[in-house]
C-alpha positions in Angstrom: 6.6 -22.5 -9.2 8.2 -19.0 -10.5 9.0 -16.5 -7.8 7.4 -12.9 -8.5 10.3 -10.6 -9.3 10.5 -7.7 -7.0 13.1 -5.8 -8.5 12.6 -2.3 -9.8 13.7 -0.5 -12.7 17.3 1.3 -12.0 16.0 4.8 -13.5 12.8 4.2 -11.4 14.9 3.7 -8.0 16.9 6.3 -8.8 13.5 8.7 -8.8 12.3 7.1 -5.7 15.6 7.8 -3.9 15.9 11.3 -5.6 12.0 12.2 -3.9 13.1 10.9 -0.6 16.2 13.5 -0.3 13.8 15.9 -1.0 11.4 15.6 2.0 12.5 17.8 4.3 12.0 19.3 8.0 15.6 19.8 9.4 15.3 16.3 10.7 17.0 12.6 9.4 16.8 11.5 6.1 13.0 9.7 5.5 13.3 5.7 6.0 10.0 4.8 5.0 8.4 1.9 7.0 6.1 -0.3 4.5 3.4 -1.6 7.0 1.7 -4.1 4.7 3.6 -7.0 3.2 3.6 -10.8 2.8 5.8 -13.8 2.8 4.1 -17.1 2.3 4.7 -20.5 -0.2 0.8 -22.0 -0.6 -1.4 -19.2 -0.9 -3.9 -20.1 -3.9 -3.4 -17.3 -5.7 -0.2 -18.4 -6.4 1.7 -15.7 -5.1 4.8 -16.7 -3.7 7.6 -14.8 -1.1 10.3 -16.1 1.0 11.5 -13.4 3.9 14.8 -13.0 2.1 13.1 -12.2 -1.0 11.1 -9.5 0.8 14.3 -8.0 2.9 16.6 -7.8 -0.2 13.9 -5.9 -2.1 13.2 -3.3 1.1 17.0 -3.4 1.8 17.1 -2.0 -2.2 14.7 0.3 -1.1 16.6 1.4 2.5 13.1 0.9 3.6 11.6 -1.4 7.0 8.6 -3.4 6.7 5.8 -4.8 9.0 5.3 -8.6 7.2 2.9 -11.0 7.4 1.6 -14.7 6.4 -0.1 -14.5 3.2 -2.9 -16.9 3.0 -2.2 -20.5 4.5 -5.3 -23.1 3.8 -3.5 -25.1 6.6 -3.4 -22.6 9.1 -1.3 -19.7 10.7 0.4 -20.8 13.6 3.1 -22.0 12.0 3.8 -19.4 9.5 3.4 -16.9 12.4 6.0 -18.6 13.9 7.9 -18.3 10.9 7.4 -14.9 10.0 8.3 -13.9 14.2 11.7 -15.7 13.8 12.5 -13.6 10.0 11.7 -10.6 11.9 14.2 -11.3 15.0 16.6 -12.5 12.5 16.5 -9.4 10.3 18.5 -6.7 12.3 14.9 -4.6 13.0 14.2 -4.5 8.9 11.1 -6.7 9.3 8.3 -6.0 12.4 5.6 -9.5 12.5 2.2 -9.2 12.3 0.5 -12.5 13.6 -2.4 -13.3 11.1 -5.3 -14.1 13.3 -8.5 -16.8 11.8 -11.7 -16.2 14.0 -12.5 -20.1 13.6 -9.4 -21.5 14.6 -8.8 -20.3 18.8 -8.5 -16.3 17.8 -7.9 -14.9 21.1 -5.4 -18.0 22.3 -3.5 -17.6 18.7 -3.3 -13.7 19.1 -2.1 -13.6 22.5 0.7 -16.1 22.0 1.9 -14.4 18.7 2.1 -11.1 20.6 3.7 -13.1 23.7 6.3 -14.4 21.1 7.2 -10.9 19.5 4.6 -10.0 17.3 3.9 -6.3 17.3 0.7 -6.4 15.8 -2.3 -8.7 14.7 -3.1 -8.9 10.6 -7.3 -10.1 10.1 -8.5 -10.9 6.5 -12.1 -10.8 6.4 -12.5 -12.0 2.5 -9.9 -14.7 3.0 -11.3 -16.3 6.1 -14.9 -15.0 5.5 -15.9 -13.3 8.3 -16.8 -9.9 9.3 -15.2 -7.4 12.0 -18.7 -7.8 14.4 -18.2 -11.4 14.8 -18.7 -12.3 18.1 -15.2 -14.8 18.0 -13.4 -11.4 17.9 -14.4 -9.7 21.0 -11.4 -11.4 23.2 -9.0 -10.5 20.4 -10.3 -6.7 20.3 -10.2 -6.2 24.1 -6.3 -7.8 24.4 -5.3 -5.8 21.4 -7.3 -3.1 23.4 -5.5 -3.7 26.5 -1.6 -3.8 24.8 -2.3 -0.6 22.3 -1.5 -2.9 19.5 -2.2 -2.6 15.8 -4.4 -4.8 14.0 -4.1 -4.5 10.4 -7.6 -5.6 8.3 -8.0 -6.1 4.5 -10.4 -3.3 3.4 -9.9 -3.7 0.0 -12.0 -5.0 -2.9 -14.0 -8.1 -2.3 -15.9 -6.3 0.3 -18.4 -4.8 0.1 -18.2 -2.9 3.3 -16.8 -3.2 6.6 -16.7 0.4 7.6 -19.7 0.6 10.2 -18.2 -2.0 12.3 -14.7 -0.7 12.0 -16.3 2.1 13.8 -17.7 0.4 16.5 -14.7 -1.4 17.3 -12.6 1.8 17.0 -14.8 3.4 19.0 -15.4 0.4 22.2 -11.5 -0.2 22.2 -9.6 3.2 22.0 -6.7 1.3 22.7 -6.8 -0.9 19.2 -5.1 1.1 16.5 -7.2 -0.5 13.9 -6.1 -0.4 10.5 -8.0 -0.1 7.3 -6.0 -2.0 4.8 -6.0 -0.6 0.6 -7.1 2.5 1.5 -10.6 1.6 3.2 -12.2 2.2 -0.4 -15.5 -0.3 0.5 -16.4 2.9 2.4 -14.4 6.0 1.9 -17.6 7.7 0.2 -18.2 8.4 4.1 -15.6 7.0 6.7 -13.3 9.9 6.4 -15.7 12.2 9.1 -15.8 9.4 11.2 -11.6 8.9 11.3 -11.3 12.8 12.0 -13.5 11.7 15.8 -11.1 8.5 15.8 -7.6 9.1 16.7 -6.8 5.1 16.8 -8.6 4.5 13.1 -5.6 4.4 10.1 -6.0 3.9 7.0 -3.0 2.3 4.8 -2.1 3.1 1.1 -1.7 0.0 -0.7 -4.1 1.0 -3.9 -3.6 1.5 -7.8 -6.2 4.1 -7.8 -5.5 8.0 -8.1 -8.9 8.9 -7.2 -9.0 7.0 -3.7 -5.6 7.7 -2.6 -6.1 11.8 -3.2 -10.0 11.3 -1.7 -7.8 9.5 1.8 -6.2 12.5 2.0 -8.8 14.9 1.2 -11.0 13.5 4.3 -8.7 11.9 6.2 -5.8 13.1 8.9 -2.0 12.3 7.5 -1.3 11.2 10.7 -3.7 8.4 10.4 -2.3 7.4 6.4 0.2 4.7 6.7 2.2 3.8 3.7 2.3 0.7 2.1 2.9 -1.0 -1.1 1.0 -4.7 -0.4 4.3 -6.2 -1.7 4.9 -8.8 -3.3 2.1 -7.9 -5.1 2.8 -4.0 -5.1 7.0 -2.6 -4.9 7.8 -0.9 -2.0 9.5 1.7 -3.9 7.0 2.8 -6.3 4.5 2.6 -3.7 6.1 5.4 -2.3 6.9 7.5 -5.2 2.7 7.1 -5.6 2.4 8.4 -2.3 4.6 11.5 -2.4 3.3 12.4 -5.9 -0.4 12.5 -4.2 0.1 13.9 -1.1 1.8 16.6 -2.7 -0.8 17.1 -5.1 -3.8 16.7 -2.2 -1.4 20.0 -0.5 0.3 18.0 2.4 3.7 19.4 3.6 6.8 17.7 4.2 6.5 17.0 8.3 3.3 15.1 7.6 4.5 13.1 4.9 7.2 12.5 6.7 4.7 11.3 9.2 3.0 9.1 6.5 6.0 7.4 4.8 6.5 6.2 8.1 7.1 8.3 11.3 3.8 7.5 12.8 4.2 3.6 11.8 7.6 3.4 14.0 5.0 4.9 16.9 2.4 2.5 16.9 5.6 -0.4 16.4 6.7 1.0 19.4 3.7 1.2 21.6 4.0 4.8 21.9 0.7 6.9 21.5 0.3 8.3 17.9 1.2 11.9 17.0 -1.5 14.4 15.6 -1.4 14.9 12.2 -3.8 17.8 12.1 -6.6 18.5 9.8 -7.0 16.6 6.6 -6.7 18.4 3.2 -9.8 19.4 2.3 -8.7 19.3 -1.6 -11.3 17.4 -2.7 -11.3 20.2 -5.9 -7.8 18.9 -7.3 -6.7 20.5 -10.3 -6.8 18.1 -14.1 -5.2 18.6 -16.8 -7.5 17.7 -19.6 -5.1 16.1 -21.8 -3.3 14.4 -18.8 -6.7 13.1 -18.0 -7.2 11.2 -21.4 -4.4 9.4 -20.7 -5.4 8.7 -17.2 -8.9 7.7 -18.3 -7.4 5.0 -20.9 -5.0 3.7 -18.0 -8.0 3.1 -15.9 -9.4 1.5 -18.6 -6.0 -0.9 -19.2 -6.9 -1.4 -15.5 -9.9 -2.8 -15.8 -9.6 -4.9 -18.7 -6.4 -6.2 -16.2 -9.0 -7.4 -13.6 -10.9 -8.4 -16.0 -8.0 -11.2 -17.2 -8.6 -9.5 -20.8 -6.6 -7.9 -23.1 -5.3 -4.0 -22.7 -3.4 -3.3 -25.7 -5.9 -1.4 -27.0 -6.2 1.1 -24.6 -2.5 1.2 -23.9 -2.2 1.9 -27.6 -4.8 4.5 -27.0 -2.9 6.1 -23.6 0.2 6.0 -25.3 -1.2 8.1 -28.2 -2.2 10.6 -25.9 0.7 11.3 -24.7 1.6 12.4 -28.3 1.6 16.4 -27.1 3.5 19.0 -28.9 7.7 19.0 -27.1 6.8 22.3 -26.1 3.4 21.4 -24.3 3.2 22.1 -20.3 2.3 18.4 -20.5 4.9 17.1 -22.3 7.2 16.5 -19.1 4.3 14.2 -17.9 3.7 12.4 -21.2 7.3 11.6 -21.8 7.2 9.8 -18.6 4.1 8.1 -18.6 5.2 6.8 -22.3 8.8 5.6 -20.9 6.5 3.7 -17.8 3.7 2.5 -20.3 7.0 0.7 -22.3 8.7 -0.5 -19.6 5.7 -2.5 -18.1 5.4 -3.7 -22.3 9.0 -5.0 -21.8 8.5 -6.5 -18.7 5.8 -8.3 -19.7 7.3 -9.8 -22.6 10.2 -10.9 -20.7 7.4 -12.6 -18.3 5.7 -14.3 -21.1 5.3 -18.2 -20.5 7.1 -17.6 -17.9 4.5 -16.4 -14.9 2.1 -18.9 -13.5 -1.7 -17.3 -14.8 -3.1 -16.5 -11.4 -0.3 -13.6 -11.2 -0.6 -10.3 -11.7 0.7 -9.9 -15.3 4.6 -8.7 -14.5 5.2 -4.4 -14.5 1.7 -3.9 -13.6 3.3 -1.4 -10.7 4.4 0.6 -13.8 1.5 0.6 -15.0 0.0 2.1 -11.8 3.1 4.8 -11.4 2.0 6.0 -14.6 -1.4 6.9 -14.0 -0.6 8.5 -11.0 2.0 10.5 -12.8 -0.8 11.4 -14.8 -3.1 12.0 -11.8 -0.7 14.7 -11.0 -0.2 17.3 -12.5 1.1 19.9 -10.8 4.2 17.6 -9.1 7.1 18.0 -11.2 8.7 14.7 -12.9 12.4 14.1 -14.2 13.5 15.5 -16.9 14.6 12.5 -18.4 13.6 8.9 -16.5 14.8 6.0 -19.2 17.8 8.4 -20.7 20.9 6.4 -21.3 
């Protein structure tokens, strides 16, 4: 089986660490704390992720991460065990999640996993097909309750909602910091009111899609937005270049991004009770750029026909044409980039070619997604040149 391959472009790493020194408040330099990835050998997507393979590729990023079993059709116990020992064996870059199945002793499995040095409980509602009401749950809600632990849930597609019954558990257990995974989108039409009464309901950022991630912050508190990148199957590092590039659009200021990219995270690690973040936004009236927003609307296309497992050269022919502004557009900062990002996801999927198993996402589809964001945003400033020699 071939191993995903987390690296990032250089020019790309070099933006990410370029945005980073820019944040900020007087204080230390920003070490972001990623607080969704995996590690895991027989998930049936065929995803694959050793720890060393995830520590090497937040090490790259001078990033921490809060890690995870991916999905295990024999179980989690022993992959919780696994991922406990990587995270005591990784001098503090790695905090463990226990994943948690309601059919298989939920309550016994979650206090032992905590017991053994887990700082927080992971629960995936498509992959072990349950919902957040089920009654198996209650004994795992009132000890996470009980320890102020976070509980991480997938909120992502394949659901179509969870968002009512988040809210009931956030609201019987204030001491669960429950948290929404992908953004929450199954319900972020309304959810947002409800988080801005819930101090302990967070939301995390691992999502492709402009729109949600500038809605989050338009309705939602920064200081319950946690980033993360979903790695392997997002890049820590371009995760968080998506992030700054849309809170800065959505109007947030450096101390809560700061709080985002991962100051609150090392508080609910920790225990310690979370800090307010204030109001959210409000922007829900973000500014477009009409010829910016062509391209977007053909990336979201190439998106599509991505999930749909068909091909998108046609709309990537047709987003990469519309970045064909004049040199001495306002846009043409943007469409420079977005071009060099559209290419650089075309040669990394070449160099893929025969080589990825089919159940993968196809290689430099991060790319893909940094693009439209730069397009997304258009009043954040880019490079002037990314892919310059």
């Amino acid at each position: 089986m071939t191993r995903p391959d987390l690296s990032v472009p250089a020019p790309v790493l070099r933006w990410y660490r370029d945005e980073l020194a820019t944040i900020g408040d007087g204080g230390d330099p920003v070490v972001p704390i990623d607080v969704h990835t995996h590690v895991g050998e027989h998930d049936p997507d065929t995803m694959r992720c050793t720890p060393a393979e995830l520590i090497a590729h937040l090490e790259e990023a001078g990033a921490r991460g809060v890690v995870f079993p991916l999905r295990e059709p024999d179980g989690y116990p022993g992959p919780n065990d696994a991922v406990i020992a990587a995270a005591a064996e990784s001098g503090g870059r790695l905090s463990a999640f226990g994943r948690v199945d309601p059919a298989v002793h939920p309550a016994h499995e979650a206090q032992r996993v905590l017991d053994a040095g887990a700082r927080g409980l992971k629960l995936h509602p498509r992959g072990e097909s349950f919902q957040l009401d089920d009654r198996r749950l209650e004994d795992v809600w009132a000890l996470a309750h009980e320890r102020r632990v976070p509980v991480l849930v997938h909120a992502g597609r394949g659901i179509p909602s969870l968002g009512a019954h988040a809210v009931q558990v956030a609201t019987r257990y204030p001491g669960v910091r429950l948290i929404l995974a992908h953004a929450g989108i199954s319900d972020l039409a309304w959810i947002g009111r409800q988080a801005q009464e819930l101090p302990n309901l967070f939301f995390d950022t691992s999502w492709w899609a402009p729109a949600d991630l500038l809605t989050l912050f338009a309705t939602v508190p920064a200081g319950q937005i946690l980033f993360a990148s979903d790695a392997p199957y997002g890049r820590t590092p371009i995760g968080a270049l998506e992030i700054i590039r849309i809170a800065r659009q959505a109007g947030v200021d450096d101390a809560r991004l700061r709080l985002v990219l991962g100051g609150q995270a090392e508080r609910l690690l920790a225990g310690e009770e979370p800090l307010d973040g204030g109001r959210p936004s409000g922007s829900t009236r973000v500014s477009v750029d009409v010829l910016l927003d062509r391209v977007a609307g053909y990336l979201t296309a190439a998106f599509g026909q991505l999930a749909g497992r068909t091909g998108n050269a046609e709309m990537l022919s047709l987003a990469r044409l519309s970045c064909a502004v004049p040199a001495d557009a306002p846009q043409a900062a943007h469409a420079r980039v977005i071009g060099d990002l559209i290419d650089a996801y075309e040669a990394a999927g070449l160099a893929a070619a025969g080589v990825e198993p089919p159940g993968m996402l196809p290689a430099g589809t991060h790319l893909l997604a940094l693009a439209l964001t730069v397009a997304r945003t258009p009043d954040v400033p880019v490079p002037d040149m990314l892919f310059a020699d």
